[in-house]
N, C-alpha and C positions, 0 to 999 in steps of 0.2 A: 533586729526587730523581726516579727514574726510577720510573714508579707500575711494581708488582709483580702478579702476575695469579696469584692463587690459584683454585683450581681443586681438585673433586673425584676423586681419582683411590678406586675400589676402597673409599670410601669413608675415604678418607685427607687433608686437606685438604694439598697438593703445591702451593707458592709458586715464582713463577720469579724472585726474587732479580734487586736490580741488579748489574751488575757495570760497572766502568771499563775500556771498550774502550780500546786503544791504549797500555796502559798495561803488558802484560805481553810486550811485545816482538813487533809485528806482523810479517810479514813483512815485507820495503823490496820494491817493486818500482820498475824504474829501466829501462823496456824498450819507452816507447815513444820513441823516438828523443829523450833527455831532455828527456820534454815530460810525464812526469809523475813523482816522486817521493813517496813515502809512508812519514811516520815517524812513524804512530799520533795524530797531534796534531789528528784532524779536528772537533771542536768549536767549530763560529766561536762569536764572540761575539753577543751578544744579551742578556735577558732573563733572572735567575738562575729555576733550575728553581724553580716554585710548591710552597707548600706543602697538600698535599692534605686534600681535607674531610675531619672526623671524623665517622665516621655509626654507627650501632652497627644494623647490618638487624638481627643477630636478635632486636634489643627492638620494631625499628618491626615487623617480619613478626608476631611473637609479641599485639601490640595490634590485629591487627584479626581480621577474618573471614576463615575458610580455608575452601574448596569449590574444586570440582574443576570449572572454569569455562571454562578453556579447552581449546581443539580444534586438538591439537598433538601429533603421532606423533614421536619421533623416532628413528625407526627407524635408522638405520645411527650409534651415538652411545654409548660407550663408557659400563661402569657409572657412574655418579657424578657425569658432570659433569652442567654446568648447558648447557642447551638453549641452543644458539648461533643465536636467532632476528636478526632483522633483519644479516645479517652478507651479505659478498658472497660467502660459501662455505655460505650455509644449505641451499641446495639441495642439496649432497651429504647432507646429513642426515634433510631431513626429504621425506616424499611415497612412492608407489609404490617413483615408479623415480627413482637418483637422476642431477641435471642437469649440466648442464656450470657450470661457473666461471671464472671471468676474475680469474687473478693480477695480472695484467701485469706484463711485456709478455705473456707465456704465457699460455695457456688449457690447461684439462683437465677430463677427463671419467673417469670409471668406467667399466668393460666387465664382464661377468661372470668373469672370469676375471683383471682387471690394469688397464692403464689407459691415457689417452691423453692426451699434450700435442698442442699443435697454436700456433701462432703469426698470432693473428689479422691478416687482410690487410684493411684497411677500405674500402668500396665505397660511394660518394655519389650520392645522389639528389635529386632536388627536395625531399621531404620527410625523408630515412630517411639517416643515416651507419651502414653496416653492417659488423659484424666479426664475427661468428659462430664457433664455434667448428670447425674442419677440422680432423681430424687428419692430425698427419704423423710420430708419433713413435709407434707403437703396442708394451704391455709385456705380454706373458703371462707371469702369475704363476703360474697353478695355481691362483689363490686361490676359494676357496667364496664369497666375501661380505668386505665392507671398511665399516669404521667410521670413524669420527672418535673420536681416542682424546687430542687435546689441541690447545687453540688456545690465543691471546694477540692483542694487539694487531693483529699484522700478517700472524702464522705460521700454518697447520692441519697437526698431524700426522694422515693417514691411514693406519690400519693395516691391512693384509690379512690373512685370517686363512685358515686352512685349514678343512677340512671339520668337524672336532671341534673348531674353535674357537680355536685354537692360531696367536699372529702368526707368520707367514711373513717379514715386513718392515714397513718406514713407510714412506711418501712423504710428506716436507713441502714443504711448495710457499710461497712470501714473495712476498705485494704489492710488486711495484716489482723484485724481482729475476730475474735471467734462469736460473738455475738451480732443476730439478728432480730430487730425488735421492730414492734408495731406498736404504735401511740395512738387510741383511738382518742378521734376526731368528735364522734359523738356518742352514745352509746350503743354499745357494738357489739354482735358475736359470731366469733369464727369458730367455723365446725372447722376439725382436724382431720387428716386422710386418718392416723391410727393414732390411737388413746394412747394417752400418760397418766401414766399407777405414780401418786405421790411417795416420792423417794425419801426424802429429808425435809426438814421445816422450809417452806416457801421454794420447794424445789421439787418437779414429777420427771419422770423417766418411761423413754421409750426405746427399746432397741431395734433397729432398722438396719439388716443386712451386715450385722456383726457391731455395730456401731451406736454405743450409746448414747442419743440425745435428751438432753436437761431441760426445761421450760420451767421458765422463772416466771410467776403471776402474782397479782395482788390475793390474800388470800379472800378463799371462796370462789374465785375467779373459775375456776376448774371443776368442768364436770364429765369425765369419760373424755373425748371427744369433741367438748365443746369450749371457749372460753368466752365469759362475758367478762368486759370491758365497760366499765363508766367513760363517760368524756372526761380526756384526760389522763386516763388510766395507760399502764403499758405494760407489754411481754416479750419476755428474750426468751429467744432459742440458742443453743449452744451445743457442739459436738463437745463428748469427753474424748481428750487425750487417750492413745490406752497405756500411755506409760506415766497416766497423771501420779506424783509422787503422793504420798500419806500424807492425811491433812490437804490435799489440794484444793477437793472441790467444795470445800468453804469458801476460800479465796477467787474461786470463780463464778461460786454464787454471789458474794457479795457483791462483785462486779457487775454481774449480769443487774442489778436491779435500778442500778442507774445508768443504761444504757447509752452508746454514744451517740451524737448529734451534731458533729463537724468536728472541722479538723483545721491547723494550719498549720504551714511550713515556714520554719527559718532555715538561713544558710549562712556559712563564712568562709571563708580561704587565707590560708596563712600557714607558714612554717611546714609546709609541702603537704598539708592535710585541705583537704576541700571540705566541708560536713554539710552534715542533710538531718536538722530536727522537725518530726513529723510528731506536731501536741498534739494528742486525740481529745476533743472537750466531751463531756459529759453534761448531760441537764442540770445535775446539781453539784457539779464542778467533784465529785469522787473521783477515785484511782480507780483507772481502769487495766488492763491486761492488751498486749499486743504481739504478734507473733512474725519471728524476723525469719528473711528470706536466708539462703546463702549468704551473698554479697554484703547482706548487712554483717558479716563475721568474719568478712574475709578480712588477714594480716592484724596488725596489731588496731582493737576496736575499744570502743568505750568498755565498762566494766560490764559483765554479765551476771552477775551475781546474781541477781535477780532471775535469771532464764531457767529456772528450774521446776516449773510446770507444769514439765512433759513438751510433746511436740504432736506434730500433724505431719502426713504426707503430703508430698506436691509432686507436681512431674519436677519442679525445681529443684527438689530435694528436699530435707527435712524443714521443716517450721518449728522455732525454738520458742514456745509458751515465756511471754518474760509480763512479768509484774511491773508496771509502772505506766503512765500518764503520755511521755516521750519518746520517741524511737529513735536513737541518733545513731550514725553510721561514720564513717570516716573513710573518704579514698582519697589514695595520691595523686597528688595534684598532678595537673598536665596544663603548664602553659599552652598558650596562642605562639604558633612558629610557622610561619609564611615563607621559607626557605632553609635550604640546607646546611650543613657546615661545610665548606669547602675546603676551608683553611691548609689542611692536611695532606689535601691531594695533588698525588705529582704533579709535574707539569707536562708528562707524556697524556696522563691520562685529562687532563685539565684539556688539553689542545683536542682530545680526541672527542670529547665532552662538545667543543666547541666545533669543530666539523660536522659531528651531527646536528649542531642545533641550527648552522645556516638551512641545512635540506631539510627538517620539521619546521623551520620558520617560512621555506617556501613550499613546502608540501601542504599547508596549511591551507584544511578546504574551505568555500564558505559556512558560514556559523548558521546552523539550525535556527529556526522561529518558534518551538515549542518551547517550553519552560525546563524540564529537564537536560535535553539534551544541547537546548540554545545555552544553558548556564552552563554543562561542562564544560561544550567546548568554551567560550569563556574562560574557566578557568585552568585550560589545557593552556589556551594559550597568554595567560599569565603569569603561569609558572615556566613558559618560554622564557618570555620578556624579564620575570626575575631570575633566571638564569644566566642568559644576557647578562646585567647588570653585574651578577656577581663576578664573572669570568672575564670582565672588563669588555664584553663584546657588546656595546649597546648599540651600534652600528649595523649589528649583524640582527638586531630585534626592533630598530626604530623602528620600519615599516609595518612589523605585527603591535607593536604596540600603538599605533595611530590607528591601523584598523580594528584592535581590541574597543579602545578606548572610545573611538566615534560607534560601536556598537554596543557599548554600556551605555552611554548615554542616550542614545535612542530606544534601550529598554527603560531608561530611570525618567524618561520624560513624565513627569506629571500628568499632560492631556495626552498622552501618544496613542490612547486608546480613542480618543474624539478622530483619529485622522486613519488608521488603521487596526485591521484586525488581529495584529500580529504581534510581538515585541514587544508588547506591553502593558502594564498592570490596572484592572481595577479593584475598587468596593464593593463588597456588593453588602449593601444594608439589611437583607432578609439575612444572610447565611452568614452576617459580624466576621467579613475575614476576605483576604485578599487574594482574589483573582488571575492568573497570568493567562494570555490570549497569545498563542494558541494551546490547551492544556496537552498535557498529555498524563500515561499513568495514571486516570481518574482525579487530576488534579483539581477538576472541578466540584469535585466531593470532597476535596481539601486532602485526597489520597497523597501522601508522601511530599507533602511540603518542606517538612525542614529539608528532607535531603535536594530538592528543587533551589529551594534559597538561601541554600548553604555555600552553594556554587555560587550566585550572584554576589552575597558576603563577601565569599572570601576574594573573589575577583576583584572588588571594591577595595576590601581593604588593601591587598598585594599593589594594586596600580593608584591609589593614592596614601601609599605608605608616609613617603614625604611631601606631599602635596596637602596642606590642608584648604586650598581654594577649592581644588578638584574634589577632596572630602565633601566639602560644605555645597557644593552644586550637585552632588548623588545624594545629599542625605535626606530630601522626603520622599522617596521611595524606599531604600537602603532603610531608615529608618522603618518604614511602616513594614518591609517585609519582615526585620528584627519586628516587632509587636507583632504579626502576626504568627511568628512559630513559637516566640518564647518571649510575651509579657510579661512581667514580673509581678503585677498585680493585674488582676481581672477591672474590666469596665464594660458598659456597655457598648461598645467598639470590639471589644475581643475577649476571649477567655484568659485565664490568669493558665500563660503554660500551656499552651494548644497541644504541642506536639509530646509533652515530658512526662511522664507518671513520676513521682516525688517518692512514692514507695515501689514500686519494680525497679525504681534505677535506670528506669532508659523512656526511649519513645515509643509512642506506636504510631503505624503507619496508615494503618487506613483511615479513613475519615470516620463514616456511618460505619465501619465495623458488622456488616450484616451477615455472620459466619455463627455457627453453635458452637465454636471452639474458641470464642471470643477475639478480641482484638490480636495484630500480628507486628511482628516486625522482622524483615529477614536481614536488610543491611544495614549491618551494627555498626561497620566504618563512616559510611553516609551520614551514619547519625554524628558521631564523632567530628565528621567533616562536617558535619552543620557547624557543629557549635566554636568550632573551631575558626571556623569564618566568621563569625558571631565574634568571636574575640579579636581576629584584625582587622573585623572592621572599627570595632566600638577604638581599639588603639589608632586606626587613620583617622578617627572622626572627636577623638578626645575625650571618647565618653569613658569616664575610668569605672565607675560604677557598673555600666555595659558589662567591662571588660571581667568584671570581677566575679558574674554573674555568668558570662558567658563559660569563666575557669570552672565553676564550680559544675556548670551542665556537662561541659567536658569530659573532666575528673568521673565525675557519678558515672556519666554512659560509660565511658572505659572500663571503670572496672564491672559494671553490671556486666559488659560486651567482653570481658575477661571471665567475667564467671559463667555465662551460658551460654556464648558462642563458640568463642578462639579454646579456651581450656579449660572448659568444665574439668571440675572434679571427678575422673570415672572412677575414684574411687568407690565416692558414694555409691550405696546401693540402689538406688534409682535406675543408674544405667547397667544395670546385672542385666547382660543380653544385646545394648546394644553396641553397635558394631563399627562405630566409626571415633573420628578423634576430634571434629568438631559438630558445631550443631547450625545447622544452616538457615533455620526458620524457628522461630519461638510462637507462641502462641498463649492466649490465660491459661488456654485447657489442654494445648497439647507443644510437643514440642517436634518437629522434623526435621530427617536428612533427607532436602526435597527445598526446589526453591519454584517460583510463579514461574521461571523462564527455560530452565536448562536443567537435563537430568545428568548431565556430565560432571563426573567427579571434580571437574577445574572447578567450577560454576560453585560448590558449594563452599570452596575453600576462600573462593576470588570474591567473593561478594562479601565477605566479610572484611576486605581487604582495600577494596577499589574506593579511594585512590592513591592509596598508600602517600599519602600527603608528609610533609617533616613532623607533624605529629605523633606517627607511625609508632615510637617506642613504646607504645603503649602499650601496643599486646605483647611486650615483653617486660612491662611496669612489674617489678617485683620479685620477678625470677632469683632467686638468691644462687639457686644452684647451676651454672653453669651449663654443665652436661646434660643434665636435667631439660634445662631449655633446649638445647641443640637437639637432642634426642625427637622430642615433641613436634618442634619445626619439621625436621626431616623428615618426621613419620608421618604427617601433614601434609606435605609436600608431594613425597610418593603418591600417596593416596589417591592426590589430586592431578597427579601426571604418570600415568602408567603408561602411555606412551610419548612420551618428553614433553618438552615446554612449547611445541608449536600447536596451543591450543588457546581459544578463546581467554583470554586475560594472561596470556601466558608472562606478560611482562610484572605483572604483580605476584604472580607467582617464583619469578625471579629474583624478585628486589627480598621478598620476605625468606626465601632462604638465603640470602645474603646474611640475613640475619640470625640466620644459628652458629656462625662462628666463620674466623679466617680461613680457613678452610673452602666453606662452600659460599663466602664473598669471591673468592678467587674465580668459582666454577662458575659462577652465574656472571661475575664480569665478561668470560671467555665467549658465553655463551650467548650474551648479551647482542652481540651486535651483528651475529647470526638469523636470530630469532626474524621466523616471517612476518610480513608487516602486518598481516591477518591476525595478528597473538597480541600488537600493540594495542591497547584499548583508545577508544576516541576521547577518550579524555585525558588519557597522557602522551607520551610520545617515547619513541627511541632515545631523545637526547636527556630525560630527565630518569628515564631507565637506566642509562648509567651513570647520571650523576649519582642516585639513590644507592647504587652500589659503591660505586668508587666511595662516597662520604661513610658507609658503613665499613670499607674494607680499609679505611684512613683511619680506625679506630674514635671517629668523630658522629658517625651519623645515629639514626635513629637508630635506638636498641644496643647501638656497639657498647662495649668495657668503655670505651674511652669518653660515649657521650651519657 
């Protein structure tokens, strides 16, 4: 089923309903030189849509502690709804002044008075792929001030309002699509920065800095400069491709006239595909056009036949112009796996596995009180305790597993925030989302939550693997923190997907996003590892639905975190110039080799990496070519140690070239139990440093031929 995105209007709960594209007679277009045809049928096959988690927020919200915890304005944000944090359009909401945004292909911004697209042109440096936002399409509204008056999946309506408050119009803007339209409100005219010379029948053109923009209006609408609008009326703008094929821009006129107005997402998992269908709805349900990133193409994908266009630049790489209603994408799946394979591994190195993990079981310091670093360790030392268990040593991990466990549970305490400042979760009813006390990371702006309660997740799930009593006394927190990074439908409790964009393929991290290069995310594994924990736990807690939901989050980040972090394409010509092998921070507008904390080559290879969990195979999901893979690893790996492995993450930097072949498994086993304590990260340990190798070098673990 197609999830539905409820949302507070005026204090109204307003549902955006699935509807079956295609179904109620699209328009046929047949115009580019019959090279493409459209008769509503665009749903490839794959995966039937999943069926979605049952969660009831207002019983989990209603069970804990409520205070007013977070530090979250959101200032230009319509009465009712829920606070659109971690989203690539947060910045129009929240901060002073608000930021520019990156649709794609489009960019825009706000102005005091209407607003600005602009068509990012992407510019390569050694370090830095840049596309920034420039305007070339400028709108005077008249308007006093502009809110955000309803979003979804993929869609943000902006409303502009007049002086006493009163919409003038909306401008909605759609991920992946090339039109931007405004629906006036009542009758309305907007001066233009520079004139459009009518082109074609119900079509004017302007060219702005090499680049041709279309404006589609009612006719008469247009004069020089100006457009008047009746109430009710509307107009798109739209960059041309410059490699729009013959015959195209009919097909993108037609489009442009019934412009988009929200969006939703289905999902399914099955037969090693996860999928991700993004229906664009239109006002009068027509076929519209949408423009797919990379990752939507990567390995074998639904049919493209349709993608013929033309394209757009991005710092991401090219945008492929596709004809249809749908956007569906397919990556491989990635199960929820909470431990190793061991099976394979000697018993020299099984025993030596288990010598270290007595001295990280007593080297085990006390556990942090913030939310980040209190969860990983947490989950440091649950991947102890399940190591234990596998290597038959539980003797040698009961101790950390009783003080794990009496400190989960004094995090999941429902009141623990009524008795201390520390360790524990609230509501907070202004900012619709969940709180941890003590924050850190700006967590109180809702900065980097999944990766926060990905760690409590997966901690949960690993230490009530088989315990379902132990499940069922964590799960109303454990629950509520699941709805708070990744609800599967929106409520007035929380956004449908806080932490996820459905078309980028991954998360973002800041909350308010208040940057002109728009929203960011720099650790792609964190994300990974969110979701990941997201699936053991929903398997310790029975929720299959959860679990199925959590695969499909999974899958998607991976391969997006395959496409622009771990191993972008350098073919593409995007990166013509720069100068490294992976990409350590993404951004809408820009993308960098450059991270918030460290300039050090480790730092940008290890964040992508940390915490190399039994998930791990991922950033080698696919790899057909062997060598190919090895090569890439190693050159990565260099990069990142130019003076060896005794640096900052050094032990993730070890485990992952374990994974370019027997070979350098062998080197980093050697190397492994050398390594100074300084290089092991506080969320892993020495003893699962080389379990992580020895299970890759067994031909069994993550990424190996054998697993």
């Amino acid at each position: 089923m197609l999830i539905a995105l409820g949302v507070l209007v005026a204090g109204v709960l307003v549902v955006a309903t699935a509807m079956v594209l295609g179904g109620a007679g699209p328009r046929d277009v047949d115009a580019l030189d019959g090279a493409v045809h459209v008769d509503g049928g665009d749903n490839p096959a794959g995966p039937p849509d999943a069926e979605l988690p049952q969660a009831d927020p207002a019983a989990l919200v209603a069970g804990v502690e409520h205070a007013d915890a977070a530090k979250l304005d959101p200032v230009r944000l319509a009465d009712g709804l829920t606070p659109p944090t971690n989203r690539w359009f947060s910045g129009l909401v929240f901060g002073e002044q608000p930021q520019p945004v990156f649709a794609l292909p489009t960019s825009f911004a706000l102005t005091g008075s209407g607003f600005e697209i602009g068509l990012p042109q992407p510019e390569t440096s050694e370090k830095l792929i840049i596309g920034g936002h420039v305007p070339a399409v400028t709108v005077d509204a008249a308007a006093a001030r502009a809110q955000v008056s309803a979003y979804d999946a993929a869609t943000v309506t902006v409303e502009l309002l007049d002086a006493a408050g009163q919409p003038l119009g909306r401008v909605v803007l759609a991920q992946g699509s090339p039109y931007v339209s405004f629906t006036a409100a009542v009758d309305t005219t907007l001066t233009l920065g520079a004139a459009f010379a009518p082109a074609t029948d119900g079509l004017a053109s302007s060219t702005v800095r090499g680049v041709e923009w279309m404006l589609s209006a009612p006719r008469g609408a247009l004069a020089d400069t100006s457009v008047r609008l009746l109430a009710g009326q509307s107009t798109t703008w739209f960059p041309v491709p410059a490699d729009l094929p013959s015959g195209g821009l009919e097909a993108l006129a037609l489009a442009a006239v019934d412009p988009v107005v929200g969006s939703e997402v289905a999902y399914g998992v099955g037969d090693g595909i996860a999928r991700t269908t993004i229906a664009y709805r239109t006002a009068a349900g027509s076929q519209t056009v949408h423009a797919t990133m990379p990752h939507h193409r990567q390995g074998e994908q639904p049919s493209r036949e349709r993608c013929n266009l033309g394209s757009y630049p991005s710092v991401y790489g090219s945008l492929e112009l596709c004809l249809g209603s749908q956007l569906t994408s397919w990556a491989p799946v990635v199960e929820a796996a909470g431990e190793l394979d061991l099976a394979s591994v000697p018993d020299d190195r099984r025993a030596a596995i288990v010598a270290q993990l007595a001295a990280d079981v007593a080297a085990t310091p006390p556990f942090p009180s913030d939310t980040y670093f209190g969860g990983k360790s947490l989950y440091r030392a649950a991947t102890l305790v399940t190591l234990g268990r596998q290597l038959g040593a539980d003797d040698v991990v009961a101790p950390l597993r009783a003080q794990t466990l009496a400190a989960l549970r004094e995090w999941t305490e429902p009141d623990g925030c009524a008795r201390r400042d520390a360790r524990c979760f609230v509501y907070d009813e202004n900012a619709r989302g969940v709180v941890g006390l003590t924050p850190s990371f700006g967590s109180e702006e809702f900065n980097d939550h999944h990766f926060h309660y990905g760690y409590f997740l997966a901690t949960a799930g690993l230490l009530a693997a088989d315990d379902p009593a132990l499940a069922a006394e964590l799960a109303p927190v454990l629950d509520l923190l699941a709805q708070d990074v990744a609800a599967a439908e929106g409520s007035e409790w929380f956004p449908q997907l806080r932490a996820f964009d459905v078309y980028a393929g991954h998360a973002w991290a800041s909350g308010p996003a208040p940057f002109a290069d728009g929203n960011n995310q720099e650790s792609s594994s964190e994300a990974v590892t969110a979701w990941n924990g997201l699936g053991l736990w929903a398997a310790a807690s029975g929720q299959d639905a959860l679990g199925v939901q959590a695969a499909w989050l999974a899958s998607t980040e991976a391969a997006s975190t395959r496409a622009y972090w771990t191993s972008p394409d350098l073919a593409d010509p995007v990166y013509d110039g720069f100068g490294h092998h992976v990409m350590a921070l993404n951004w809408g507008g820009k993308r960098d080799y450059a991270t918030w904390f460290s300039p050090d080559p480790a730092a940008m290879l290890a964040i992508q990496l940390i915490p190399m969990s039994p998930v791990a195979g991922y950033l080698v999901q696919g790899d057909a070519d062997e060598d190919a893979r090895a090569a890439r690893i190693i050159a990565q790996v260099e990069e990142a140690t130019p003076g060896g492995f005794d640096v900052k993450f050094g032990d993730y930097l070890l485990m992952y070239l374990a994974m370019a072949g027997p070979d350098e498994a062998g080197r980093a086993w050697e190397a492994a139990p050398g390594l100074s304590d300084t290089s092991i990260d506080d969320g892993s340990s020495r003893a699962y440093l080389l379990a992580f190798v020895a299970s890759v070098a067994s031909g069994s673990g993550p990424g190996s031929s054998g697993g």
